[in-house]
N, C-alpha and C positions, 0 to 999 in steps of 0.2 A: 504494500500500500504506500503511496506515496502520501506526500503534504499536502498536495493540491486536493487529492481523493480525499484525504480526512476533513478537508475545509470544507469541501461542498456537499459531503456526508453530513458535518455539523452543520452547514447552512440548514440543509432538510429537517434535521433534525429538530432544531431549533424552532425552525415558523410549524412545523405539524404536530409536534407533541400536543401542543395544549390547544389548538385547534381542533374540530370534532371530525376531523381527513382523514384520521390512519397510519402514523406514522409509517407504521410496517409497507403499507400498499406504497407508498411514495419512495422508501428505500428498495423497495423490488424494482423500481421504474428506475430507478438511478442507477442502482448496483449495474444492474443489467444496459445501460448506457454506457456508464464509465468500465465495464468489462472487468470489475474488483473480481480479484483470485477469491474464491470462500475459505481462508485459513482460516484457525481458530483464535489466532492474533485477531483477525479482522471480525470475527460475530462477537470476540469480546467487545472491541472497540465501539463498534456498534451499539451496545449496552451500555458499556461505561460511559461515554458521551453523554448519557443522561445526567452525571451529576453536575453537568456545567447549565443543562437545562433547569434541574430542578433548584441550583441556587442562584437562580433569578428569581425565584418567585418566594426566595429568603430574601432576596435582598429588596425587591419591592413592596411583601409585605411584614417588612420582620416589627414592627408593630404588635403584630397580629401573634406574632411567636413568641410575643413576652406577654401576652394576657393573661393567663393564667391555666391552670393544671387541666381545668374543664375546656378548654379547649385540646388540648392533646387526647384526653378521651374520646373524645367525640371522634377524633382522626385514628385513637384505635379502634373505636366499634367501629368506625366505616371499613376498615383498614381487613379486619380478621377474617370478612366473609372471602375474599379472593385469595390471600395470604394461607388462610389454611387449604380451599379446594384447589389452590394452583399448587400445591405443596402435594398435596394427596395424588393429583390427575398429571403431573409434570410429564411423564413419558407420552401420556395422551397430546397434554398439551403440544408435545415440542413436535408429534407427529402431523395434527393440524397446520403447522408452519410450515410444511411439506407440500400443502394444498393449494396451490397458488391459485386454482380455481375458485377453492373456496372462500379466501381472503376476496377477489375479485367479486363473489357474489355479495360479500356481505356488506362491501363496499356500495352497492346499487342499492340491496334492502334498506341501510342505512339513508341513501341519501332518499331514498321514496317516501320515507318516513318523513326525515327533515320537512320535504315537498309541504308537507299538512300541520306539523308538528304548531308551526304560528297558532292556526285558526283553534287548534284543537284545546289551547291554553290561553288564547287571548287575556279570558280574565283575570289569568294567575298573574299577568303581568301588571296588570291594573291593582290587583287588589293583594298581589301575593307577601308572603310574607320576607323579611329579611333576617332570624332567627333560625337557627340550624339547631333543633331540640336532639337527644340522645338516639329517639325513634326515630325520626328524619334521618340522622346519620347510620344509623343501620342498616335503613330503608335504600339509602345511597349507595353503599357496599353490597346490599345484591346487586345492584342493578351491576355496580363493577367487576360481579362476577360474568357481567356476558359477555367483558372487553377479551376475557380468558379463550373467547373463540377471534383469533386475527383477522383482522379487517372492520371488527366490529368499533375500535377505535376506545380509546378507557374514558379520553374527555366526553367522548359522544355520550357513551351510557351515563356518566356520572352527573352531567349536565343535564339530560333527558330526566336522570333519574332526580334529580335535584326539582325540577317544576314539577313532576307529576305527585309531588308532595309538596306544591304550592309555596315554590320559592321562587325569589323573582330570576328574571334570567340572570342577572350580577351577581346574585347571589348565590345561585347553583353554578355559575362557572367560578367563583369566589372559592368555593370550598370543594369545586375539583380539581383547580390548582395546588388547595392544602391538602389535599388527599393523596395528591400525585406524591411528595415529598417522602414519605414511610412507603410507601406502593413501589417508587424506580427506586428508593435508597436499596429498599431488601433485593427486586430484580440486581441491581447493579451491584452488591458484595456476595449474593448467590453464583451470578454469572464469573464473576471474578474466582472466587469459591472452588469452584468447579474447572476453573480455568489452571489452577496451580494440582489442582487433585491429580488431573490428567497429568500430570507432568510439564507440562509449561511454564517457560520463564520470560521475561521480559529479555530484550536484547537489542540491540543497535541504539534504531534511533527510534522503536516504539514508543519510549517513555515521552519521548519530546513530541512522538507524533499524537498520543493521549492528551498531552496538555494543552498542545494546540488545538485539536477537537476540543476539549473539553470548555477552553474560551472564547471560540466560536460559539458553541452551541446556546452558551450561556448570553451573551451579547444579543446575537439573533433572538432568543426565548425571551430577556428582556424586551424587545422590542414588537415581538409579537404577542405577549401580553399586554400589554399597553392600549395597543389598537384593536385586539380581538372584545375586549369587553364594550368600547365603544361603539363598535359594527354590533357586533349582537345585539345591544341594548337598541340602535336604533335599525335596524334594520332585519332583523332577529335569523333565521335557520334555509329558507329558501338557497339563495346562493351557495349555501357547504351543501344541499341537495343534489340542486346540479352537475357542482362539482365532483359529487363521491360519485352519483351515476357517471360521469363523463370518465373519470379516473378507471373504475371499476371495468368499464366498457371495452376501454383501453389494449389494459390489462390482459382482458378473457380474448381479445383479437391475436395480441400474439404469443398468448398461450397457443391460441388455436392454429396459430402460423407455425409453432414448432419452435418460435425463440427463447431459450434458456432463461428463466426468468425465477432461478430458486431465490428467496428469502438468505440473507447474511445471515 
């Protein structure tokens, strides 16, 4: 993997995490551009990178991370429903990633949804609440057990699942931002974990090529948070519709062409 690859690995990275896109389905489309070898260097990378994403959203709302003890609760009942079934199902898990079909369908089901998703909650935005109670945050953590199938995206369900328990949309992308923080720390020292078990070491210029990624991602995820709560609030789910259909669409054409298109 070169520097350049790890840059625009972390660009991706960066704007799709915490948008409801897919991260996964966007690095298929890339890997598969930039012609990335699939080492196990490189599907760690791919993971680790998250931690430059998820401390952007320490450092925009770190605020929010010295309030007090009942707030980190709440991030672990949301936290334990996907934490233990992605722990239990892992080998299932990792064989879905295998699916590139599958990722692409759920990429479309996704975005059909968004298509309605507005009209269907209009007046939770009007009237919803701003208040994230112990049951709402549990209620949230199923829903992020459906991001456990790829493609299905974690911001999408936890955001989805955040209004259908009558939070405003700021507010349920609010707290799937803080949700994400325990959810890729554990993904990213698991993946790591597992990356030394195997026998693997760091070498060359990997370390440098990590931290590079690692402050792209971060930078970029700074800056796509910023502007994703503002689109959404005024413009709401439509748009990431289109888009997950068009992306998904993609996708399943050059599956269907026979182009190499595995998952990092």
């Amino acid at each position: 993997m070169s520097y350049l690859d790890a840059i625009i690995l972390a660009i991706v990275e960066g704007l799709t995490e915490f948008l409801p896109v897919s991260s996964t389905g966007h690095m298929i489309i890339t890997s598969a551009i930039l012609g990335i070898e699939k080492d196990p260097f490189v599907k760690t990378f791919t993971v680790s990178i998250q931690l430059g994403a998820i401390a952007s959203v320490i450092v925009l709302y770190w605020k929010r991370f010295f309030q007090s003890f009942n707030f980190y609760l709440k991030l672990l009942i949301a936290f334990l429903p996907a934490a233990v079934l992605g722990f239990l199902f892992s080998n299932q898990i990792d064989f879905l990633f295998e699916r590139v079909d599958l990722i692409a369908l759920m990429l479309i089901l996704g975005g059909i949804v968004f298509l309605f998703i507005d009209k269907l909650f209009h007046e939770t935005e009007e009237n919803g609440k701003t208040d994230v109670t112990h049951a709402t945050a549990f209620k949230v953590g199923l829903f992020q057990v459906l991001a456990l199938v790829p493609g299905v995206s974690r911001s999408a369900a936890t955001i989805i699942g955040g209004i259908t328990q009558k939070l405003t949309k700021q507010t349920a992308a609010e707290f799937s931002f803080f949700l994400a923080v325990p959810t890729m720390l554990a993904a990213t020292g698991y993946k790591l974990l597992t990356y030394y078990l195997d026998g693997n070491k760091f070498g060359g210029d990997q370390v440098s090529i990590l931290l590079v990624g690692n402050v792209v991602a971060f930078v970029v995820a700074f800056l796509a948070i910023r502007s994703f709560i503002s689109f959404l609030t005024n413009h709401g789910f439509k748009l990431f519709g289109y888009y997950r259909i068009a992306l998904g669409a993609t996708i399943l054409i050059l599956y269907w062409l026979g182009i190499d298109l595995q998952i990092l």
